[in-house]
C-alpha positions as CSV (number, residue, x, y, z in Angstrom):
1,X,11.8,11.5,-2.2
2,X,9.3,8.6,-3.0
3,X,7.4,7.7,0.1
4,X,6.0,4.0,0.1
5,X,3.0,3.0,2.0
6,X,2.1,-0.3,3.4
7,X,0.2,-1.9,5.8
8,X,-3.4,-3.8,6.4
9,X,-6.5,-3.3,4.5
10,X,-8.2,-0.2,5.6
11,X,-6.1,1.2,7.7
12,X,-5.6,4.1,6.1
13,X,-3.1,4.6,3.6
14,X,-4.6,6.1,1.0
15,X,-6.1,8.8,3.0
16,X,-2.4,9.2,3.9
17,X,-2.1,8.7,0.0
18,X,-4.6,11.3,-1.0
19,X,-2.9,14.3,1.3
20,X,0.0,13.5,0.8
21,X,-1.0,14.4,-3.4
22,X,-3.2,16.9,-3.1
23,X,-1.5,19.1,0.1
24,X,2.3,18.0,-0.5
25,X,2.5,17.7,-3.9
26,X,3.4,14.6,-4.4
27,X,3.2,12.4,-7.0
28,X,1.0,9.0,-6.9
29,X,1.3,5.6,-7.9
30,X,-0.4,2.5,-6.9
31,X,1.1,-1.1,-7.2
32,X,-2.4,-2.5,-7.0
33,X,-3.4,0.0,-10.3
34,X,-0.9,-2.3,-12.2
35,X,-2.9,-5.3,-11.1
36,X,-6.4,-3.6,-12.2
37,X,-4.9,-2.4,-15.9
38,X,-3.8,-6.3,-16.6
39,X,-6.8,-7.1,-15.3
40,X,-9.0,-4.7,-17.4
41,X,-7.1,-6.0,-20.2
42,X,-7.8,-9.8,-19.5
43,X,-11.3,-8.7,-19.2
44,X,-11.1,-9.8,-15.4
45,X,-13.6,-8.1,-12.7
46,X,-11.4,-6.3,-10.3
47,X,-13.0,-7.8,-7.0
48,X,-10.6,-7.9,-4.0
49,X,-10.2,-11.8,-4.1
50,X,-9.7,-11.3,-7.9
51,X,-6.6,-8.7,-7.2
52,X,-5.1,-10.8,-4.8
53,X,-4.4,-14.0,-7.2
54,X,-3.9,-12.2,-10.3
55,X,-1.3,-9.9,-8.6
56,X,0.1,-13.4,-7.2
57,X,0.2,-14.8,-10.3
58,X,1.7,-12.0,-12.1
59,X,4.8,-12.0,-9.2
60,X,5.0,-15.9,-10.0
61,X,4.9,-14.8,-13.8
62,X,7.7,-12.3,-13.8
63,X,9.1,-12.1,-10.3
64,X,7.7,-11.1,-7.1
65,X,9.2,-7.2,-8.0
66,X,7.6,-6.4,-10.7
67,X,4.8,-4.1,-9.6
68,X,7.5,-1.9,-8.3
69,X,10.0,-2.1,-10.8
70,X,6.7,-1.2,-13.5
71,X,5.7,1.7,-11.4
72,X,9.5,3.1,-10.8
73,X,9.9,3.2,-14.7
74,X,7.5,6.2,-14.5
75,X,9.6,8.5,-11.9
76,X,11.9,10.9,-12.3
77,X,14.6,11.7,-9.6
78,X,14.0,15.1,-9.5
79,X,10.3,15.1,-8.2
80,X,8.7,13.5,-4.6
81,X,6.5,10.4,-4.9
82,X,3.9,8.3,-2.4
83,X,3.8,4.7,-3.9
84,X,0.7,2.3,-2.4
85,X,-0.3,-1.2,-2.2
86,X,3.3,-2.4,-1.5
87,X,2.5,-6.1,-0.2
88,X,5.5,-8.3,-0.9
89,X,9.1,-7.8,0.4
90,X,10.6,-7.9,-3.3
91,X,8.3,-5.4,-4.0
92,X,10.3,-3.2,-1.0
93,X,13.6,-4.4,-2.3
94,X,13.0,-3.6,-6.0
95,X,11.8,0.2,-4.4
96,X,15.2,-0.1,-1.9
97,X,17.0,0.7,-5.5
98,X,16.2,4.2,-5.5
99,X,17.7,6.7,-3.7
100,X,15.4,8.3,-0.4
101,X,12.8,5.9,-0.8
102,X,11.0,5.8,2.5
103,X,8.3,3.0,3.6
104,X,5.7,3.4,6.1
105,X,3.8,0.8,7.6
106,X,0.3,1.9,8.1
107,X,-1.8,0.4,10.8
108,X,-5.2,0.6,12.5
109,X,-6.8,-1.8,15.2
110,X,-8.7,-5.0,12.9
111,X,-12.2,-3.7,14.4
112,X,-12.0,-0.2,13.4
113,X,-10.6,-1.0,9.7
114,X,-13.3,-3.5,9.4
115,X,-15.9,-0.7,10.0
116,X,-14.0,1.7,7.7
117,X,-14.6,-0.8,4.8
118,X,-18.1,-0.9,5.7
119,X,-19.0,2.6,5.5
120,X,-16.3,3.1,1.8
121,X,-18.8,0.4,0.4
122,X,-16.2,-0.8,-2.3
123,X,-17.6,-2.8,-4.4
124,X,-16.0,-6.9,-4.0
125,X,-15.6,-5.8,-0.6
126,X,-16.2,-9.1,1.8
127,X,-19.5,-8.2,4.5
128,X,-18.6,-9.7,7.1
129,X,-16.1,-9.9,10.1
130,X,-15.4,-13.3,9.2
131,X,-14.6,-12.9,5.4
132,X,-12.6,-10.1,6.3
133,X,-10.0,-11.7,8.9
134,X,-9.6,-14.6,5.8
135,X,-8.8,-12.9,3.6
136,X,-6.3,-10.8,5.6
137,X,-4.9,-14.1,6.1
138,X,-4.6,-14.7,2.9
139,X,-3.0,-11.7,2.7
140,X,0.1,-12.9,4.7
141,X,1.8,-15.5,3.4
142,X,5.4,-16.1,4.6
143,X,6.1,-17.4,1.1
144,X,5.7,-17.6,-2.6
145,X,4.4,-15.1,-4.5
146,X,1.7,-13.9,-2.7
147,X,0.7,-10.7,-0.5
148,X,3.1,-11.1,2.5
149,X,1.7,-8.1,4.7
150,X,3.2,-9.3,7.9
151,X,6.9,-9.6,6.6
152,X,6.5,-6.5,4.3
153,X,5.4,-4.5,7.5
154,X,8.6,-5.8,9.2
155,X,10.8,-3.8,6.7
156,X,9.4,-0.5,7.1
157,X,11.6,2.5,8.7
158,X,8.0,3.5,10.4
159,X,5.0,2.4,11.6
160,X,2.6,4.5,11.8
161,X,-0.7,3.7,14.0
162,X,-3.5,5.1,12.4
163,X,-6.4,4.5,15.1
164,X,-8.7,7.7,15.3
165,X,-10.9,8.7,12.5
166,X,-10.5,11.8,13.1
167,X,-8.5,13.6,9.5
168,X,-7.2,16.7,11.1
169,X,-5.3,14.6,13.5
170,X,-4.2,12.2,11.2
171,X,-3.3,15.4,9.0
172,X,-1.3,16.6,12.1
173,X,0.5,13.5,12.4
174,X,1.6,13.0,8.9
175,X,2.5,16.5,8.6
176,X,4.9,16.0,11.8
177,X,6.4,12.2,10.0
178,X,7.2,14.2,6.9
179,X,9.0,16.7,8.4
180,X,10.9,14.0,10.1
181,X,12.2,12.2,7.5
182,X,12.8,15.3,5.1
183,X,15.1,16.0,8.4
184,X,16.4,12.8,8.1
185,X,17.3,12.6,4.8
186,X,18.1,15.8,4.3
């Protein structure tokens, strides 16, 4: 099974991520570490702003599925996966290819995410309210090769609302989604 998670910055997926590894077993990949390892080697810092055009330019580069298709070159059929930072609808396509391939669309209120990123303190994190609603624009394009948040979300099989903070109820409620879709693809 290879579970995809997308959604809006901070809302949550790789807390989603990070149980689903460490309590399920799975096995994690994220499409923005492909970005930071070109970008490590190009001797680029890895701020968010940074991220976002070299991961556009390396969809314009080699086309807009290539994240994906890099990280599904390093599964195996046999074992469960949870693949993050899926921003682009090719990138959903190019995952589409393999059989019980699942994506979630992970969501929170804009308020509440904007405090979450305020307390992780990530570095290249934007400080304000105001630099954070640009460049989630930015992050939904409805064209090119750029992040396309909005239409990616559209293509997910379920959206999940993750609006309390609260990590044994969100524990709860992924626990409950997983067992629905092993049911449903069982």
């Amino acid at each position: 099974m290879i579970i995809g998670l997308t959604g809006s910055y901070c809302s949550g997926k790789d807390t989603v991520a990070e149980y689903i590894v460490k309590e399920r077993g799975f096995i994690h990949y994220s499409l923005s570490d492909v970005i930071r390892d070109e970008m490590k080697k190009a001797g680029v810092e890895p701020t968010r702003e940074n991220l976002i055009v070299f991961g556009t330019n390396l969809r314009a580069e080699n086309g807009n599925g290539v994240l994906a298709a890099k990280v599904l070159e390093k599964t195996e059929n046999s074992k469960n996966y949870c693949i993050t930072s899926i921003r682009h609808p090719d990138e959903v396509k190019e995952l589409q290819k393999k059989k019980g391939f699942v994506l979630i669309n992970i969501d929170a209120p804009q308020k509440t995410r904007f405090e979450r990123m305020l307390q992780r303190n990530r570095s290249g994190d934007p400080q304000t309210f105001e630099k954070f609603t640009e460049l989630e624009k930015k992050e939904s394009q409805t064209s090119g090769s750029g992040q396309q948040l909005v239409k990616t979300a559209r293509l997910a099989d379920i959206t999940f609302i993750n609006d309390s903070n609260d990590i044994q109820t969100l524990k709860v409620s992924v626990d409950e989604m997983l067992k629905q879709i092993a049911q449903n693809n069982g």
